[in-house]
C-alpha positions in Angstrom: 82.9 224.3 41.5 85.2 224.9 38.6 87.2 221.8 37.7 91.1 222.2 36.6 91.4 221.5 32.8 95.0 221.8 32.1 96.6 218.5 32.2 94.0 216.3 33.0 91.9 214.4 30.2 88.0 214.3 29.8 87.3 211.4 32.1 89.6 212.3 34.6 87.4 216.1 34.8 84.8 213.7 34.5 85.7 211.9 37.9 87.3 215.2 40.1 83.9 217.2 38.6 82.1 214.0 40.5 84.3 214.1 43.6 83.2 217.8 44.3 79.9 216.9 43.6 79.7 213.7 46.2 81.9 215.9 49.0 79.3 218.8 48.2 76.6 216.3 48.7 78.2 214.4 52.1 79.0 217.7 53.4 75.5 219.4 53.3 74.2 219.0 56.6 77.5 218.5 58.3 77.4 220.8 61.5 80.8 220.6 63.6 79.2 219.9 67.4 80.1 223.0 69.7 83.4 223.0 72.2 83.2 221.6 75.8 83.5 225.2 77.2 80.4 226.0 74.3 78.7 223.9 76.3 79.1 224.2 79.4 79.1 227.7 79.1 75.0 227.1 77.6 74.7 224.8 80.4 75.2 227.7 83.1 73.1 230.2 81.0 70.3 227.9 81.4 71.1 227.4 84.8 71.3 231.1 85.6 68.4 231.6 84.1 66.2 229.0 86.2 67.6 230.2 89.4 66.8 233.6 88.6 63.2 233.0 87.5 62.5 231.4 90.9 63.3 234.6 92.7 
């Protein structure tokens, strides 16, 4: 990520250039976790799909 350079002095690039870099880093593996309706709705798929396979 490109780090503004107007206005801002070496070390303070220096320390927004290392803020992207730590958020980039925390942010990696971050998955949101699905809606209540996301899953319920998987919930009844599954359950659809054992009640069908008994018949």
């Amino acid at each position: 990520m490109r780090v503004p350079s107007i206005g801002l002095t070496s070390d303070e690039r220096r320390i927004v250039a290392e803020g992207y870099r730590l958020a980039e880093h925390m942010l990696r593996n971050y998955h949101d976790k699905p809606s209540v309706m996301a899953t319920i709705g998987r919930w009844l798929a599954r359950l659809r799909g054992m009640v069908l396979a008994r018949d």
